[in-house]
N, C-alpha and C positions, 0 to 999 in steps of 0.2 A: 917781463912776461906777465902777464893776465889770462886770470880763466876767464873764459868767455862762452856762454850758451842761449839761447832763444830763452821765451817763455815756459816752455814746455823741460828746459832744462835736462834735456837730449836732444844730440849729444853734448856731451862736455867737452870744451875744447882750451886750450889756450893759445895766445899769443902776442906780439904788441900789440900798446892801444898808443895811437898818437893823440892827444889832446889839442882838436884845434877852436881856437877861440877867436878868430876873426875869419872873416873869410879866403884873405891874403893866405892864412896859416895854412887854409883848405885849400887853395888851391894847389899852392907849393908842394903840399904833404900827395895830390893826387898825381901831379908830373914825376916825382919824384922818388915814390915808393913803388917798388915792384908787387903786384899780387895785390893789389887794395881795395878794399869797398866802404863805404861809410855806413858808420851806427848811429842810428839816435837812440831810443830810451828801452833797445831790446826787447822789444811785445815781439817781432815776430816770433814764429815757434821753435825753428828748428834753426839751419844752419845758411839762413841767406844775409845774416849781417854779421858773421866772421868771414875777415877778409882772410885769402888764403896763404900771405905770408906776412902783412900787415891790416891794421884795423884804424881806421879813423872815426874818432870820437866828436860826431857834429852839433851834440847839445848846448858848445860854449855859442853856436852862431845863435843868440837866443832871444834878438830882438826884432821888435815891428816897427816897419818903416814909415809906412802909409796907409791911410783908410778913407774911401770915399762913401761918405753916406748917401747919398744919392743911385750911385749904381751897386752898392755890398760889396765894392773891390777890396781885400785888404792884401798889403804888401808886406812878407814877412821873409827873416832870414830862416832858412832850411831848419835850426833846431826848436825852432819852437813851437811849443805842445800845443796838442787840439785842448788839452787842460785850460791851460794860460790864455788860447782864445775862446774859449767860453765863456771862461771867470771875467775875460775883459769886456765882451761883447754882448751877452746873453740881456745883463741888466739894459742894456742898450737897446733891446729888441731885433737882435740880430743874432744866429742861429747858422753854424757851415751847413751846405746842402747834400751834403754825404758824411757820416760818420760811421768809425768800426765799432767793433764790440766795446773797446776801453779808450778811455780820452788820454791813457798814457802815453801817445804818440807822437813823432812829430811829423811836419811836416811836409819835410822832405823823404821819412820812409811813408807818408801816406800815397806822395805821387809815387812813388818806385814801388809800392804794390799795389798800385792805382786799387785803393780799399773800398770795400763799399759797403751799405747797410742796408737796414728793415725797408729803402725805399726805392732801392736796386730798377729794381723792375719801373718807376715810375721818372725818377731823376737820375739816374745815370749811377758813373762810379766819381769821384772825386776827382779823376782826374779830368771828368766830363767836365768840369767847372774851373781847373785850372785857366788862368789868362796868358801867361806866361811863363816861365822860369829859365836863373840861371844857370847853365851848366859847365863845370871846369873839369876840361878835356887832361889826359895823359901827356900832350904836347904843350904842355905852359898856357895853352889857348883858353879863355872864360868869353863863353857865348850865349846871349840870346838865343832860345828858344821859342816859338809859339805856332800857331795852326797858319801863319801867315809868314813868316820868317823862321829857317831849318823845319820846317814843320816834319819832313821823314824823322828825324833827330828827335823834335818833342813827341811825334806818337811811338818812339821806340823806349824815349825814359820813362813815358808814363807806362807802368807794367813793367821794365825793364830791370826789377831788382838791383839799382844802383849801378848796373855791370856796362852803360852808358858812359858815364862821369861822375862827377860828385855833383850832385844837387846844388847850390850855394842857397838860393833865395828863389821865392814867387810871388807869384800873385792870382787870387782866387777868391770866388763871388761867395760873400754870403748871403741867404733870404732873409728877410723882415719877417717879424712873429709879433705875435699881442701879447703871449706868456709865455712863462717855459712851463705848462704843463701839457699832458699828454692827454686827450678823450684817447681811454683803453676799453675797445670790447673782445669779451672773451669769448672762443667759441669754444665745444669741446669736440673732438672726433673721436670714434671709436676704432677705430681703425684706419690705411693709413690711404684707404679707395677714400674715404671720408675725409682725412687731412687733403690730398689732392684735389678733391671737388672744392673743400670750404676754399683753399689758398685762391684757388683760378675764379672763386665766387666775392672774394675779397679782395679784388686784384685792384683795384677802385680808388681801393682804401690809399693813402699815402703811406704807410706804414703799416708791414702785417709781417710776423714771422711765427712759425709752428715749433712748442718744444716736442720733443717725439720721446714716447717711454723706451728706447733701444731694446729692453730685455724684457716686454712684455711680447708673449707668444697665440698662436692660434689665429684665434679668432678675433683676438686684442693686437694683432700683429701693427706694428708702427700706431696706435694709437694717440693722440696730441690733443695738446691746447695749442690755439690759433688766435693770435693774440694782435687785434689791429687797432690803428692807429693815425690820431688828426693831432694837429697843434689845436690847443684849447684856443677859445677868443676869450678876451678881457669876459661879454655876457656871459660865459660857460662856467666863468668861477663862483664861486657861494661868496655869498656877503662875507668879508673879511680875510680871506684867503691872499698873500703875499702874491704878487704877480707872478716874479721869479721869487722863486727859493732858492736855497744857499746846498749846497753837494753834500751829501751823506758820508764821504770819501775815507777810509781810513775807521770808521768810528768802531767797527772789531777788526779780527787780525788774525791768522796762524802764525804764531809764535814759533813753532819749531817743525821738521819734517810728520809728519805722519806716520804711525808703524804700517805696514806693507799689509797688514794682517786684516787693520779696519775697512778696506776698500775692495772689497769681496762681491761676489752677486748676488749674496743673501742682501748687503747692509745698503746696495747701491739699489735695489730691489726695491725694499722697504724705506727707502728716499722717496723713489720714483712713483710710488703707490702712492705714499703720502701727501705728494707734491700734483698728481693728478687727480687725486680727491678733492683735495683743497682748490684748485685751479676750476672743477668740475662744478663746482657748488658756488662757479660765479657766472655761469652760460648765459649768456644774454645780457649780460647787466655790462653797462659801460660807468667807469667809472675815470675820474680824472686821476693821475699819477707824476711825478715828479720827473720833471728831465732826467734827471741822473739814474730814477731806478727804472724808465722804460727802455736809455740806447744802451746803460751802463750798470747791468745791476752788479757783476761781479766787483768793480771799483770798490764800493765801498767794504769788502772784506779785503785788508792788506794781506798781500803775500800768499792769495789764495792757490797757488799752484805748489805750495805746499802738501795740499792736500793727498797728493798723488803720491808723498814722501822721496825718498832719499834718490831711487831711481826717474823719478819726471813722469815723463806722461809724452806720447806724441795729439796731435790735433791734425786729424785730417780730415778735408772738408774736398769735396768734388763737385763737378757740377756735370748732368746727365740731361742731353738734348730732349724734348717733351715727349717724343714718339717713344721714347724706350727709358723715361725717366723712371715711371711708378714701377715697373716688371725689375728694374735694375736696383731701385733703393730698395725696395720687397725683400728679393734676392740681400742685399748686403748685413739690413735689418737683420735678418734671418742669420747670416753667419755669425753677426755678433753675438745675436742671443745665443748661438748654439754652442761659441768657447764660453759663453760667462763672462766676455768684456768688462768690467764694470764701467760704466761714464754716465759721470753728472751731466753735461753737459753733450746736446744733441739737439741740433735745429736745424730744422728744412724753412730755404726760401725760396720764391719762384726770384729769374734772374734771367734782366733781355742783355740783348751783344755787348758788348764792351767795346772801347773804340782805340786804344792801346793797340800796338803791334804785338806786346807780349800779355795785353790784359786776359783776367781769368774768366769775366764771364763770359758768355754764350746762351742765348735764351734755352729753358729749360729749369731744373730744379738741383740747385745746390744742397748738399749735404754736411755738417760737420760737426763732426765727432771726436770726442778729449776720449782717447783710451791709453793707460797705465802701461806703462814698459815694462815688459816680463817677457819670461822663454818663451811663449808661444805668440809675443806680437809681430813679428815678424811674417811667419807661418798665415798669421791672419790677413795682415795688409797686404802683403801678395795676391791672395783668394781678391781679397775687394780690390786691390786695383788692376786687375784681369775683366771682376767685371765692369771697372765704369771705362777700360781698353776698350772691352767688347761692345759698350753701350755708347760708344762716340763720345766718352767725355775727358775729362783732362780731371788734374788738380791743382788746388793752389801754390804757386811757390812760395808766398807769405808761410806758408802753416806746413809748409814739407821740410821731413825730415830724412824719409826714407828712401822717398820711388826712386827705381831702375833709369838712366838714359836711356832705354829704349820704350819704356812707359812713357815717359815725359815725353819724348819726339812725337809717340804717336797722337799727344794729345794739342800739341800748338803748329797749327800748320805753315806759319810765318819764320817758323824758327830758324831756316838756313837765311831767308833775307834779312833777319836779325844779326846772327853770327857774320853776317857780311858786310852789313853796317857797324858791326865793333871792330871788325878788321878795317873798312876804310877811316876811321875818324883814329885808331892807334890802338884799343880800347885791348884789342885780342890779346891776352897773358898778361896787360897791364892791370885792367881791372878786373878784379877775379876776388868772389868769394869761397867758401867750402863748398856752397851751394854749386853753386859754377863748377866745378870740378870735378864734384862726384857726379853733375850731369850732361857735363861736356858742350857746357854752352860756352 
């Protein structure tokens, strides 16, 4: 037995972990084990990579197969890290055309939360870009997938939380770059009518996301920096600047939990002031910034979910259709400030449809927010996911830990032809996470 928890380190759980290190081993350990889902490197938040009577460990599948310079194909087995293809590619001049918040990932959980980034709105989700993958069935069966062969099959794993098959391997495009640095312009909003108009006036940009002060009130109400984004060209760098730069990763650290006492709305408060001043007093200025600190600034602090201490933290993020996005994020803003939330961490993106049978977006405006587990989180997430029920939106299952099965149903409207497709391929009570379970998919 192993404990086992998401990012957010709620809930805590344990169970076995099977270690498989070829793909043979994966496949066998998915026919074979009742209740299973596959882990790679645990980013997601809450409870969709604990398997609900077993867990398979897909990090040992951890090699690249193929790579075509001509069209950005590269062919990899399911555990290996968006990390490992940077480090390998980047120098290269090549770049994946969707990334999440942290390059802790792999693969294989990027397509099963078909993940997407700062460029959502413009290039798709990741699994927009997928070519193929394999997938190993609960019946001993290992099948191709693509939009031209099983395709019901590949748009139901891309998004499908693993609860499919097991991923084994793919294949998926990357784009060509000049550098890895980032042209960063800052905007500032004063509130969040202001964050809304700059987003949909920067829509343009290839990259734009908004941080939002959560616990600033009134007339400061969702307040932000809007922070957008081009790949630099080789001309855009200053005489002598490295093309690509090398990862900041790791270079501080939280060493130990947090006490519960530091992370208060006084201290999260007096962050967020500070952090919006400094951000404020770069309005208009574009300035060039490193791969790693514009997709990935959190990386380079290790272990930073620390910070939330000994209880965790849940991360919930929604997305709210355009007609009733800004009245609905307003509203949610508003309740957070009014328990005192504290979170570092709160960013609004715009986000068009997703193409997944179970993906998250939906054109409209995503929300997500790291709030600390205590008595009254519960109490809160309820209130807010009532309103983005009411406002026709869903949440992620990447980052959920909480919501109800009858939130979740009302928010994916595929979900019985989903549940019907894991029942026809064997999938139904075979492959099963905690996530699955507590939502009755």
């Amino acid at each position: 037995m192993k404990d086992l928890s998401g990012w957010g380190r709620y809930p805590r759980l344990s169970g076995p972990l099977d270690v498989a290190f070829d793909i043979g081993p994966a496949a066998a350990a998915t026919a074979n084990l009742p209740g299973v889902v596959a882990r790679g490197l645990g980013r997601s938040y809450g409870d969709a990579a604990i398997g609900r009577d077993n867990t398979i460990d897909a990090t040992g599948l951890n090699r690249m197969q193929a790579f075509d310079p001509e069209t950005g194909i590269l062919a990899t087995e399911a555990g290996v890290s968006l990390a490992e293809i940077i480090a390998t590619f980047l120098p290269r001049g090549y770049f994946p055309c969707s990334v999440p918040g942290t390059r802790f990932v792999t693969v294989g959980g990027m397509i099963a939360s078909d993940v997407h980034g700062k460029n959502q709105h413009i290039d798709g989700t990741f699994g927009d870009h997928v070519e193929w993958l394999m997938l190993a069935l609960p019946d001993h069966r290992v099948i191709r997938c693509s939009r031209d062969e099983n395709a019901e099959l590949f748009a139901a794993t891309i998004g499908g939380m693993g609860l499919t098959g097991t991923i084994l391997s793919a294949a998926f495009r990357l784009k060509q770059i000049e550098t890895g640095w980032i042209r960063q312009t800052t905007h500032v909003a004063r509130n969040l009518s202001e964050a809304v108009a700059l987003l949909r006036q920067t829509g343009t940009a290839t990259y734009t996301v908004a941080w939002i002060d959560v616990l600033a009130r009134g007339d400061s109400l969702g307040r932000s920096l809007i922070l957008e984004g081009e790949h630099a060209t080789t001309e855009q760098l200053p005489w002598g600047d490295v093309r690509f730069p090398s990862s900041a990763n790791g270079r501080v650290g939280v060493p130990i939990d947090m006490p519960g006492w530091m992370l208060n709305a006084r201290t999260v408060r007096a962050f967020n002031e500070l952090y919006y001043r400094n951000g404020a007093r770069k309005t208009g200025q574009t300035t060039n910034v490193p791969w790693d600190s514009y997709f990935f600034p959190l990386d380079s602090i290790a272990n930073w979910n620390r910070i939330y201490g000994r209880r965790g933290f849940v991360q919930h993020q929604c997305v709210i259709p355009v007609a009733k996005a800004e009245s609905a994020v307003s509203e949610i803003l508003d309740r957070i400030s009014s328990h005192g939330a504290g979170s570092f961490l709160a960013v609004l993106k715009r986000l068009a449809p997703g193409s997944g049978l179970m993906s998250f977006p939906m054109e409209g405006l995503t929300l997500a927010l790291d709030i600390p587990v205590s008595e009254k989180l519960m109490t809160l997430l309820t209130e807010i996911d009532a309103l983005v029920v009411e406002a026709g939106g869903r949440m992620y299952l990447a980052k959920d830990a909480t919501q109800s099965p009858t939130t979740f149903a009302a928010g994916y409207p595929q979900l019985d032809r989903f549940r019907q497709l894991r029942s026809e391929i064997g999938a139904k009570d075979r492959m099963a996470s905690k996530l699955s379970e507590r939502l009755g998919i």
